[in-house]
PQR file of N, CA, C, O and H, with PARSE charges and radii, in Angstrom:
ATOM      1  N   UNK A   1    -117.416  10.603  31.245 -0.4000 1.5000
ATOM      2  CA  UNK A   1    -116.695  11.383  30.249 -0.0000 2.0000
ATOM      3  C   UNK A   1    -117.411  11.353  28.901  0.5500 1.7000
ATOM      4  O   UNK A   1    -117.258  12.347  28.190 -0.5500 1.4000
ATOM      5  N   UNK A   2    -118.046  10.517  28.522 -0.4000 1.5000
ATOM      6  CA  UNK A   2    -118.598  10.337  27.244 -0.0000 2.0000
ATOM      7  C   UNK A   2    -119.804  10.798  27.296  0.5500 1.7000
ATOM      8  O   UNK A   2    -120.381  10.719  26.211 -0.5500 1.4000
ATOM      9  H   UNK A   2    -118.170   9.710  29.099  0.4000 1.0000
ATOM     10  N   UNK A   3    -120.493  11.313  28.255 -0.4000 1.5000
ATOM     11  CA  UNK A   3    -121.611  12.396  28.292 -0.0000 2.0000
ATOM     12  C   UNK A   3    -121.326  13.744  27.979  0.5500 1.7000
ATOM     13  O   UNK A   3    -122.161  14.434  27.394 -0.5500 1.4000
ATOM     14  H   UNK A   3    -120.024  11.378  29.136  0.4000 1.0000
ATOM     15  N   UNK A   4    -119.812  14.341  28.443 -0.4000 1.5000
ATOM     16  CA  UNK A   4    -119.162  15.086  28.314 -0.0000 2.0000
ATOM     17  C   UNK A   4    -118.657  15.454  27.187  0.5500 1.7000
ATOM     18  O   UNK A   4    -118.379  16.620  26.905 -0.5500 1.4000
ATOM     19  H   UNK A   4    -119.134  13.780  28.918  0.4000 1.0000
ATOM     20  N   UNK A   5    -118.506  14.507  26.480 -0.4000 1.5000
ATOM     21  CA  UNK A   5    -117.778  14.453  25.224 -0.0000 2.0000
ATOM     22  C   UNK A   5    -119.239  14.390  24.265  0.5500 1.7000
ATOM     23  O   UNK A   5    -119.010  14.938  23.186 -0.5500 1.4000
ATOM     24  H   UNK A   5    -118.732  13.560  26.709  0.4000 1.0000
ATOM     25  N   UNK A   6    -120.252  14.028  24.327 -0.4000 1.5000
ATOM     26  CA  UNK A   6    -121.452  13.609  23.415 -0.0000 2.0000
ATOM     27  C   UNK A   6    -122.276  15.245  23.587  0.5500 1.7000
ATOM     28  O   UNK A   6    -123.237  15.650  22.932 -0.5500 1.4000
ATOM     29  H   UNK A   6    -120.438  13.583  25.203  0.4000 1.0000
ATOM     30  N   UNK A   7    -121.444  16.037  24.804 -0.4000 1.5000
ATOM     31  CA  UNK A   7    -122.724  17.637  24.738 -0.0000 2.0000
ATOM     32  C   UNK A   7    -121.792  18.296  24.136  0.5500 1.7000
ATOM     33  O   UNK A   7    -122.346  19.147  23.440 -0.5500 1.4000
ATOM     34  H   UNK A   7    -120.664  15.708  25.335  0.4000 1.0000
ATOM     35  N   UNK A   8    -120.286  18.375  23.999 -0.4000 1.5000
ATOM     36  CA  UNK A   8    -119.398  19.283  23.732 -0.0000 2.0000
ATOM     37  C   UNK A   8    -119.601  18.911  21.925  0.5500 1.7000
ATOM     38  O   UNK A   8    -118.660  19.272  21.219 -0.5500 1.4000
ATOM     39  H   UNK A   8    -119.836  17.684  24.565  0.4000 1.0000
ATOM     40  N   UNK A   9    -120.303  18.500  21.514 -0.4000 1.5000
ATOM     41  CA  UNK A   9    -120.623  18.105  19.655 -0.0000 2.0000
ATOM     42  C   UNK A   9    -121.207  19.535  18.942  0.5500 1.7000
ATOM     43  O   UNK A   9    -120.821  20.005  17.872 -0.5500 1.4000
ATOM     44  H   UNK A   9    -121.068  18.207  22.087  0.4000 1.0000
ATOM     45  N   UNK A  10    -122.079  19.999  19.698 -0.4000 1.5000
ATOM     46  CA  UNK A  10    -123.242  21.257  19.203 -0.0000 2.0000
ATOM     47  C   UNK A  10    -121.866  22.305  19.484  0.5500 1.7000
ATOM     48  O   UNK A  10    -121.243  22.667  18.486 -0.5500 1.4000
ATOM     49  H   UNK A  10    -122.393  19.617  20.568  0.4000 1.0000
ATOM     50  N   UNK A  11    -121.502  22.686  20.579 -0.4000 1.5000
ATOM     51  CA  UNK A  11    -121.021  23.786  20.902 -0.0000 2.0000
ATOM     52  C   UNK A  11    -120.094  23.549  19.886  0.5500 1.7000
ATOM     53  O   UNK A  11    -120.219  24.420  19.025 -0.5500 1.4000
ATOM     54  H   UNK A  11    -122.008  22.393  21.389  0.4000 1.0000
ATOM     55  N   UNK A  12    -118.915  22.468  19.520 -0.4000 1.5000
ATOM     56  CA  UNK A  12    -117.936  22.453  18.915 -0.0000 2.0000
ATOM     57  C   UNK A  12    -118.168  22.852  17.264  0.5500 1.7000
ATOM     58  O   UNK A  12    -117.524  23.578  16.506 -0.5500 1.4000
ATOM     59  H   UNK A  12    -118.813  21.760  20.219  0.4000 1.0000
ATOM     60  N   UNK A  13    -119.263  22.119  17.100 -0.4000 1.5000
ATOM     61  CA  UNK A  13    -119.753  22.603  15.780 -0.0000 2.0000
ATOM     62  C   UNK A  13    -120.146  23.999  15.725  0.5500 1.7000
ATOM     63  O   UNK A  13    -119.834  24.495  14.642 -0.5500 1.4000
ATOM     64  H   UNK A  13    -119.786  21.530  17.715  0.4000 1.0000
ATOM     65  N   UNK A  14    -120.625  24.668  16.383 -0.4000 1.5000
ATOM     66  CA  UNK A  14    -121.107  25.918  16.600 -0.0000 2.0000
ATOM     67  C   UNK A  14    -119.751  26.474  16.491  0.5500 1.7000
ATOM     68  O   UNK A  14    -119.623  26.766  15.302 -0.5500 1.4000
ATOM     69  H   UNK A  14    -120.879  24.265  17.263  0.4000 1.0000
ATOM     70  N   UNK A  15    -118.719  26.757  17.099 -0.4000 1.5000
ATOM     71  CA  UNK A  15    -117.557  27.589  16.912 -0.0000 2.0000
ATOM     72  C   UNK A  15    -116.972  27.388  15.845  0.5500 1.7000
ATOM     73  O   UNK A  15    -116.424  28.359  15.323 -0.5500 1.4000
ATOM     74  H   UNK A  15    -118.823  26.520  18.065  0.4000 1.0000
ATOM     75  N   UNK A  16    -116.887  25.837  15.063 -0.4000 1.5000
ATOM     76  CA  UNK A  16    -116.009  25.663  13.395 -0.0000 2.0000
ATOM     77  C   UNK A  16    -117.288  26.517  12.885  0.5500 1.7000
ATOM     78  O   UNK A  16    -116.921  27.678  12.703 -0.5500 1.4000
ATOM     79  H   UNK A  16    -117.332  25.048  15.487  0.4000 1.0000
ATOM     80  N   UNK A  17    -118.161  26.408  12.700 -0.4000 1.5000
ATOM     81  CA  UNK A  17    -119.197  27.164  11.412 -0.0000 2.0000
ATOM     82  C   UNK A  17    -119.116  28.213  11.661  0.5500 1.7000
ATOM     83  O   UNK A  17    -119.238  28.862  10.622 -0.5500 1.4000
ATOM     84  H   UNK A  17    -118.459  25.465  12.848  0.4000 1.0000
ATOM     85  N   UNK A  18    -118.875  29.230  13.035 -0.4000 1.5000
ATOM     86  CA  UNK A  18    -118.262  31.042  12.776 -0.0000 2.0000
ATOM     87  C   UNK A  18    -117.233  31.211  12.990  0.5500 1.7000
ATOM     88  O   UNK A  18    -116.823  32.294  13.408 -0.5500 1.4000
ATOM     89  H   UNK A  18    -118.777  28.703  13.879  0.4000 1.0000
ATOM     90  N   UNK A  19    -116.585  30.330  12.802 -0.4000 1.5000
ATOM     91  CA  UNK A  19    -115.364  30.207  12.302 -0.0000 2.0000
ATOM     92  C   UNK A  19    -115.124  30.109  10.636  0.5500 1.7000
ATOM     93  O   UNK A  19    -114.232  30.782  10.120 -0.5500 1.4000
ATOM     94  H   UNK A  19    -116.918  29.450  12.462  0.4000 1.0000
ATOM     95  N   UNK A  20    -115.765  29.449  10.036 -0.4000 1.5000
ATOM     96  CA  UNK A  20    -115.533  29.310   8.951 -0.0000 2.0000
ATOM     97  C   UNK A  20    -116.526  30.051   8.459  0.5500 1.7000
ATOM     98  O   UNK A  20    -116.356  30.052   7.240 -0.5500 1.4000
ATOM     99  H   UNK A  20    -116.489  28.902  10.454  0.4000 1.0000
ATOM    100  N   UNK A  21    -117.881  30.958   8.848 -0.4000 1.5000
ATOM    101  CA  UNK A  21    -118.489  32.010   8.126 -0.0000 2.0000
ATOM    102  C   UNK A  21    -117.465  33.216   8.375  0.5500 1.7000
ATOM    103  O   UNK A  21    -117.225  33.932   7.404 -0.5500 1.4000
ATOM    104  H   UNK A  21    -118.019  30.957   9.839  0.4000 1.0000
ATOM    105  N   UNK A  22    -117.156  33.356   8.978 -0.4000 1.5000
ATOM    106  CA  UNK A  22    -115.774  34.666   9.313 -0.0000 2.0000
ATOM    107  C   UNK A  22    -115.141  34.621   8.344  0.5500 1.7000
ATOM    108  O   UNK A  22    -114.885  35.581   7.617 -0.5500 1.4000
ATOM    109  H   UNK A  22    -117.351  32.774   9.767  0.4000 1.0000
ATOM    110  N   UNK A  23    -114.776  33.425   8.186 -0.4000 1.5000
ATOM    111  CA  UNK A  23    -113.592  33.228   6.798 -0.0000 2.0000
ATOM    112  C   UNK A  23    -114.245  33.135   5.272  0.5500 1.7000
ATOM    113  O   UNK A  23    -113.662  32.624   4.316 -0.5500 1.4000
ATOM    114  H   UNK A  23    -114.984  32.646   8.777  0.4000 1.0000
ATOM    115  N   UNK A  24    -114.837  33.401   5.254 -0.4000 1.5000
ATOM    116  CA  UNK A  24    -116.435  32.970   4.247 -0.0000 2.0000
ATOM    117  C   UNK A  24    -115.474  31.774   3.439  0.5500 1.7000
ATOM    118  O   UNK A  24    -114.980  31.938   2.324 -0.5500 1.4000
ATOM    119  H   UNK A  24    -115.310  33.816   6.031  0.4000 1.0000
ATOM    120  N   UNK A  25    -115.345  30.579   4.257 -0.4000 1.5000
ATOM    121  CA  UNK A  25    -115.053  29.206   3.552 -0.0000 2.0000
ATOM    122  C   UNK A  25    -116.312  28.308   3.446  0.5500 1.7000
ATOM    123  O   UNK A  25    -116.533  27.788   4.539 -0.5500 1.4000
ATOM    124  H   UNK A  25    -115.746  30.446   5.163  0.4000 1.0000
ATOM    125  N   UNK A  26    -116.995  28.036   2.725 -0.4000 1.5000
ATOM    126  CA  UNK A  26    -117.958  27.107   2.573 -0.0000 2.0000
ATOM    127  C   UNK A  26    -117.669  26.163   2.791  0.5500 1.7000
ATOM    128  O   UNK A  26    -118.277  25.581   3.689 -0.5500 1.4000
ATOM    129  H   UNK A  26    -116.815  28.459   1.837  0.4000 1.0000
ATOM    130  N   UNK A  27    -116.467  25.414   2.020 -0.4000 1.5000
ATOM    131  CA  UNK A  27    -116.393  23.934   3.262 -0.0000 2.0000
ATOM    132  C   UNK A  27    -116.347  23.897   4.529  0.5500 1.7000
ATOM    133  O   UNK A  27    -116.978  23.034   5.139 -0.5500 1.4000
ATOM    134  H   UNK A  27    -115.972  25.887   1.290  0.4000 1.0000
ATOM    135  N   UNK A  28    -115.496  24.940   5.246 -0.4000 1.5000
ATOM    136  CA  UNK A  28    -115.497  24.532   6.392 -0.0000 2.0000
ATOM    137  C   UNK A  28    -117.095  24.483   7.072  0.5500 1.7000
ATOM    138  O   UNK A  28    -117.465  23.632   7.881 -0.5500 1.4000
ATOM    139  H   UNK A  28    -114.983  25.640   4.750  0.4000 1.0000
ATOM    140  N   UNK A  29    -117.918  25.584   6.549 -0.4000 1.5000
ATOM    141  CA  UNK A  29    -119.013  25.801   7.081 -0.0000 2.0000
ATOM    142  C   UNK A  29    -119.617  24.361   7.023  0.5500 1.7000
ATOM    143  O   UNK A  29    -119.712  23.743   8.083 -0.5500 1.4000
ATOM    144  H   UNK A  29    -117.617  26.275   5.892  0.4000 1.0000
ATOM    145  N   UNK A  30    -120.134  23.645   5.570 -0.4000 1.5000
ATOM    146  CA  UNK A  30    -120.562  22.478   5.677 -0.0000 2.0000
ATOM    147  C   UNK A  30    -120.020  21.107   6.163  0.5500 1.7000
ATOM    148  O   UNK A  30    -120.525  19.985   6.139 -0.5500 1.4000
ATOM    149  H   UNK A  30    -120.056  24.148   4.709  0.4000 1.0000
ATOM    150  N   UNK A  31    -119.018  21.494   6.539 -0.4000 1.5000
ATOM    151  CA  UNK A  31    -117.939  20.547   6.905 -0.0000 2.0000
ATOM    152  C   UNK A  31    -118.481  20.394   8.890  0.5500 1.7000
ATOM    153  O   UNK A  31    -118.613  19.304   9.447 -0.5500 1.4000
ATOM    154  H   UNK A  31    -118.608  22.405   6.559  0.4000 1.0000
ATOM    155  N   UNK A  32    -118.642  21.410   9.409 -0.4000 1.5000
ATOM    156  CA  UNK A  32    -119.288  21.676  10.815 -0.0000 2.0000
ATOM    157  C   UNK A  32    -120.488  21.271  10.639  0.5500 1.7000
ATOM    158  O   UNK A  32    -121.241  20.694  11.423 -0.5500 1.4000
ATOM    159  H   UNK A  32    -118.535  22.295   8.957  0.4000 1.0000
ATOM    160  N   UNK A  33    -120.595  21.504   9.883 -0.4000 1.5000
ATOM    161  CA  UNK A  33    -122.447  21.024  10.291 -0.0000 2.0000
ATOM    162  C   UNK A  33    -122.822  19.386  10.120  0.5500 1.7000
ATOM    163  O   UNK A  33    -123.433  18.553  10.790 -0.5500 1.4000
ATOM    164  H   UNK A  33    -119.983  21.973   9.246  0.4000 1.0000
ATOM    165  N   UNK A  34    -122.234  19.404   9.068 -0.4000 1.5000
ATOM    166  CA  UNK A  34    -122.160  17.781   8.333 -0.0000 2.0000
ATOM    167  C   UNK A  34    -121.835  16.676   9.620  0.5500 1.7000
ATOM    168  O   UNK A  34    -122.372  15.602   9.891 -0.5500 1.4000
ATOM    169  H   UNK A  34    -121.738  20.081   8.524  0.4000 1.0000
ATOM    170  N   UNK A  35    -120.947  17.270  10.150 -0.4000 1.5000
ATOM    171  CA  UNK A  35    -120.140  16.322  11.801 -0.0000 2.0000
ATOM    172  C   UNK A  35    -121.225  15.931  12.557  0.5500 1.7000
ATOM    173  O   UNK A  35    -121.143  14.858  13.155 -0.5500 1.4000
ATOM    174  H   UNK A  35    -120.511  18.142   9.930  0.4000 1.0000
ATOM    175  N   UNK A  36    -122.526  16.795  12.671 -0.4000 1.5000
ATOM    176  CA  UNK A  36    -123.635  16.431  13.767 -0.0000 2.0000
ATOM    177  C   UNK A  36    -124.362  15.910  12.977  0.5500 1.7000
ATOM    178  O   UNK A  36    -124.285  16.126  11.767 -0.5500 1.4000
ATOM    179  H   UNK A  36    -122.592  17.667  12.185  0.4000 1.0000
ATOM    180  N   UNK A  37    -125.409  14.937  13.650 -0.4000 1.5000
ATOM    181  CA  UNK A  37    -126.494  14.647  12.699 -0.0000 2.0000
ATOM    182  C   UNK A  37    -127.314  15.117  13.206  0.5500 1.7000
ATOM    183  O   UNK A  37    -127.309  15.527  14.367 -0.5500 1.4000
ATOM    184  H   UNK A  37    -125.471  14.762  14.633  0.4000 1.0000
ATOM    185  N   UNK A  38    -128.543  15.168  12.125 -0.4000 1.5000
ATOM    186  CA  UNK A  38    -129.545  15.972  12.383 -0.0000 2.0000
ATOM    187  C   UNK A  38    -130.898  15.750  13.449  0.5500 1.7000
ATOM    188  O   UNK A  38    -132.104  15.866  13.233 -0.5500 1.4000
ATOM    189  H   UNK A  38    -128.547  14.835  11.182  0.4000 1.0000
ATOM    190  N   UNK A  39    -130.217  15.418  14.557 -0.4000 1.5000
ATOM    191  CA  UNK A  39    -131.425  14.708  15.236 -0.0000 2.0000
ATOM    192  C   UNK A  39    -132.155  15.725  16.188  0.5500 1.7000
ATOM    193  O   UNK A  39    -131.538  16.439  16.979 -0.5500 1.4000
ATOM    194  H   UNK A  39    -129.237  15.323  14.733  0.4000 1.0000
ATOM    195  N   UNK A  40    -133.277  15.731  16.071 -0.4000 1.5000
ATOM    196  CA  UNK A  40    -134.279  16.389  17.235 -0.0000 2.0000
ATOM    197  C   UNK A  40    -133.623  18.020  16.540  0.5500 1.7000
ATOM    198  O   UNK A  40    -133.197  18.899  17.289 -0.5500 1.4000
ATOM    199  H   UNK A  40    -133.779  15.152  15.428  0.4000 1.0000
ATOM    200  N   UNK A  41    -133.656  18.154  15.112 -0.4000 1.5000
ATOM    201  CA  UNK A  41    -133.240  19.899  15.024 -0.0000 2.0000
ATOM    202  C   UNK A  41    -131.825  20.255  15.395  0.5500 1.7000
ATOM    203  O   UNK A  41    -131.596  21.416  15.734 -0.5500 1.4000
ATOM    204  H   UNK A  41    -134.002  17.440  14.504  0.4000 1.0000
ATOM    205  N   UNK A  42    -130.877  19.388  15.364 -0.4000 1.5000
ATOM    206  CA  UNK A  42    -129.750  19.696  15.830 -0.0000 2.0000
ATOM    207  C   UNK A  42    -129.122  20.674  14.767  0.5500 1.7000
ATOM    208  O   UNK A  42    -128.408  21.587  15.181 -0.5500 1.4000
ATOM    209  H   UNK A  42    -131.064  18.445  15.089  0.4000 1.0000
ATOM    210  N   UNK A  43    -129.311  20.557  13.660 -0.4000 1.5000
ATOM    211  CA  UNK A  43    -128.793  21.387  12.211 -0.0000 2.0000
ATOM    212  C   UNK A  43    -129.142  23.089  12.792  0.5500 1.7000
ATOM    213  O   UNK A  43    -128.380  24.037  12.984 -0.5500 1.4000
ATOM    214  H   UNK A  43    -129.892  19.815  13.323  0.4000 1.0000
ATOM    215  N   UNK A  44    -130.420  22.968  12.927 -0.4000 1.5000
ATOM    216  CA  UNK A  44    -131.182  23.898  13.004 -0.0000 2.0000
ATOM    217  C   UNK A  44    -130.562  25.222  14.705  0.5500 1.7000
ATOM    218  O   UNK A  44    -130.201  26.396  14.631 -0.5500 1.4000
ATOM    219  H   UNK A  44    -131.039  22.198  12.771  0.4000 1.0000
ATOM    220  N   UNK A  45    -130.666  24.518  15.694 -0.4000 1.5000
ATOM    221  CA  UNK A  45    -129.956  24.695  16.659 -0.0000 2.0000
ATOM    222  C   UNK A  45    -128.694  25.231  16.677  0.5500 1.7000
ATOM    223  O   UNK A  45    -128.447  26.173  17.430 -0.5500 1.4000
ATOM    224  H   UNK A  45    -130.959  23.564  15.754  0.4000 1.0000
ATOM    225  N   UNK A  46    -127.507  24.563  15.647 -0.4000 1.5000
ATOM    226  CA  UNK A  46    -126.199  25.228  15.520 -0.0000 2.0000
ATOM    227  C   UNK A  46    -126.521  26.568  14.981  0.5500 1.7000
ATOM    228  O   UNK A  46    -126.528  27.673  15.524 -0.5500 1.4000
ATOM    229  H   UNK A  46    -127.707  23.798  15.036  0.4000 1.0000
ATOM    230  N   UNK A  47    -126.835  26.118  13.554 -0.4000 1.5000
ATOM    231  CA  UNK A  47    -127.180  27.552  12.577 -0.0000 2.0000
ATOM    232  C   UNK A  47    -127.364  28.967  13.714  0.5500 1.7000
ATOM    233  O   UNK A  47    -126.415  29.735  13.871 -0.5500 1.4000
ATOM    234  H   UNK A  47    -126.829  25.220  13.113  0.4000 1.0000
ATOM    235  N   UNK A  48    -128.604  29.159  14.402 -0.4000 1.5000
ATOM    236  CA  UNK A  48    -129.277  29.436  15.301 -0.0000 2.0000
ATOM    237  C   UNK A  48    -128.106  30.308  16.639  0.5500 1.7000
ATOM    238  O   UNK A  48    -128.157  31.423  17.158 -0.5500 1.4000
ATOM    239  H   UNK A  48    -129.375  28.536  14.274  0.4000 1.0000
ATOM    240  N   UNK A  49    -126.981  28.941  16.819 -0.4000 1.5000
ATOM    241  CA  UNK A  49    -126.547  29.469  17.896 -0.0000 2.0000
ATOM    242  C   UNK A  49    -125.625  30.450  16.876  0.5500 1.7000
ATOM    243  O   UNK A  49    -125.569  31.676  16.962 -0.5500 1.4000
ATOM    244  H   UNK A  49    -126.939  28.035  16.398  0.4000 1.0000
ATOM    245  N   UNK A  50    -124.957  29.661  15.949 -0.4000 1.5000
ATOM    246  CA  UNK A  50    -123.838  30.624  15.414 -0.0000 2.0000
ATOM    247  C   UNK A  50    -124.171  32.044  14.268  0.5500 1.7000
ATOM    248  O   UNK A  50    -123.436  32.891  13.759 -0.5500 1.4000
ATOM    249  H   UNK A  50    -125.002  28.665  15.879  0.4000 1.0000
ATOM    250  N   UNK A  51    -125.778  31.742  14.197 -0.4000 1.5000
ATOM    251  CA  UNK A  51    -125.739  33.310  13.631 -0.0000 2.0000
ATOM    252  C   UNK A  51    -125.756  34.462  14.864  0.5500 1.7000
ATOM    253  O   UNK A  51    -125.517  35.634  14.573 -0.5500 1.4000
ATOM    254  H   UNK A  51    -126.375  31.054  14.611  0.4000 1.0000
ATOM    255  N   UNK A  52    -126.049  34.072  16.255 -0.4000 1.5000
ATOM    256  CA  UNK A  52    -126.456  34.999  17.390 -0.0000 2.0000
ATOM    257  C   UNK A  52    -124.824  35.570  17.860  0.5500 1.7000
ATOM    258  O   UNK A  52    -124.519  36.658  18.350 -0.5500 1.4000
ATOM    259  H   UNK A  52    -126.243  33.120  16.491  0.4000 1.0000
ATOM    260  N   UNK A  53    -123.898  34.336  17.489 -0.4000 1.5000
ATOM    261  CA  UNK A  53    -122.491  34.684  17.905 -0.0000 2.0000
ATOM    262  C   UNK A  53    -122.228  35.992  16.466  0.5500 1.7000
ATOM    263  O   UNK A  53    -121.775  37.107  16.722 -0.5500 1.4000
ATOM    264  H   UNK A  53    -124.145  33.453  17.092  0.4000 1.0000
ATOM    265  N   UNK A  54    -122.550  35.628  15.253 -0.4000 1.5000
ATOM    266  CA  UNK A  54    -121.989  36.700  14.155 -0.0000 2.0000
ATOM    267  C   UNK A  54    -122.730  37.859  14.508  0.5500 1.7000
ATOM    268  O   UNK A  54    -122.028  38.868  14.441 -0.5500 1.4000
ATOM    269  H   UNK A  54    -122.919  34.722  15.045  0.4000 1.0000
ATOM    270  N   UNK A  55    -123.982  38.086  14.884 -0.4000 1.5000
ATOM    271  CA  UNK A  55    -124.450  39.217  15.036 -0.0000 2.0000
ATOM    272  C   UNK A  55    -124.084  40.155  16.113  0.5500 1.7000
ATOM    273  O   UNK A  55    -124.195  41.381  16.122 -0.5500 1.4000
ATOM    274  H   UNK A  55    -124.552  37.267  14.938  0.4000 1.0000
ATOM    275  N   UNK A  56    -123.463  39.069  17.351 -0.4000 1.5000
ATOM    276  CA  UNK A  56    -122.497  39.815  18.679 -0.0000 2.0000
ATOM    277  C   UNK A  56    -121.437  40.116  17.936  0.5500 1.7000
ATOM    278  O   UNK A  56    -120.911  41.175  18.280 -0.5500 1.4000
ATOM    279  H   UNK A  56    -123.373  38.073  17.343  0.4000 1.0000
ATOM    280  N   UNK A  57    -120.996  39.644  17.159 -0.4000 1.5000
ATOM    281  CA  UNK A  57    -119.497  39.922  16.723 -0.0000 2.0000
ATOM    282  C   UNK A  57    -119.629  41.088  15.867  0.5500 1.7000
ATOM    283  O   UNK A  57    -118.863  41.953  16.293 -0.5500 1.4000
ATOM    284  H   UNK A  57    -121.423  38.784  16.879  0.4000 1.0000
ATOM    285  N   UNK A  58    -120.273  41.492  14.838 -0.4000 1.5000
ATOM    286  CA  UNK A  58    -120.927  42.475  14.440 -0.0000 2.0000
ATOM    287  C   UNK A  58    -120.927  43.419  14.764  0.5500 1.7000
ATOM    288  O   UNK A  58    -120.281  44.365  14.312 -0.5500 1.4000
ATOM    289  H   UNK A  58    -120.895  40.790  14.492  0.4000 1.0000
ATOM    290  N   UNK A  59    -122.063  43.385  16.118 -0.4000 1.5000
ATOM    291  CA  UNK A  59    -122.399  44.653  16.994 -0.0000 2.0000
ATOM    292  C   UNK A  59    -121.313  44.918  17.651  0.5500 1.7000
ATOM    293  O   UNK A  59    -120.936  46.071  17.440 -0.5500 1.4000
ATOM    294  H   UNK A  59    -122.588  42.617  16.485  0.4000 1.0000
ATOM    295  N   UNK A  60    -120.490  44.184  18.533 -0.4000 1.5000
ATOM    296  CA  UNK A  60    -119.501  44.400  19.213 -0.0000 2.0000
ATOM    297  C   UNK A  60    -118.118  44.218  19.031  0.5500 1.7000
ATOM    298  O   UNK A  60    -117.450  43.947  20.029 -0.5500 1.4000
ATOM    299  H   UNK A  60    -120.796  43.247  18.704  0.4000 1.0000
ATOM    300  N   UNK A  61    -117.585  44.315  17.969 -0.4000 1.5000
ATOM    301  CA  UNK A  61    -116.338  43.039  17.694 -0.0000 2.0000
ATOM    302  C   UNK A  61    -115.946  41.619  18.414  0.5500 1.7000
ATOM    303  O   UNK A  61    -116.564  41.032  19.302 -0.5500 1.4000
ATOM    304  H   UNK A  61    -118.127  44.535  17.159  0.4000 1.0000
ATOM    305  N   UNK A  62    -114.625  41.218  17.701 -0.4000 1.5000
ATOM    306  CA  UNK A  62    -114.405  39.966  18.052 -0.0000 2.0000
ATOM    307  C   UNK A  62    -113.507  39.790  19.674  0.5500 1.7000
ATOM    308  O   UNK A  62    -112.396  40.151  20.063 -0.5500 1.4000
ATOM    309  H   UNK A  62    -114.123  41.695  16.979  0.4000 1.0000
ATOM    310  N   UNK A  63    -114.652  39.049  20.301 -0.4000 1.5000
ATOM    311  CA  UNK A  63    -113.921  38.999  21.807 -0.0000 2.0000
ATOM    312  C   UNK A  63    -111.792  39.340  21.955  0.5500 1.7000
ATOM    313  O   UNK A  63    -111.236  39.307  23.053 -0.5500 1.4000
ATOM    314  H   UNK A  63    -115.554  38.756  19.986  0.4000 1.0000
TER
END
């Protein structure tokens, strides 16, 4: 379970930060990111996943 719980960190952070760019709240945004640390590019990786989700959301609306 705690392997489970240690991969679900990125994704979870990934949904609060377009979540909170949607809302254009800056804390929340740094508040998601801040939760992971930055290891092996992990900062970099969220950013990454959650601008690809705003730009689907964008092009297509919100699921």
């Amino acid at each position: 379970m705690a392997d489970l719980a240690r991969w679900r960190i990125e994704p979870d952070a990934v949904d609060a930060l377009v979540d909170g760019l949607l809302a254009r709240d800056g804390r929340a945004q740094a508040e998601a990111v801040r939760a992971i640390p930055d290891v092996a590019g992990a900062h970099r990786r969220v950013w990454e996943r959650a601008l690809l989700l705003l730009s689907w959301h964008a092009a297509h609306g919100p699921d």
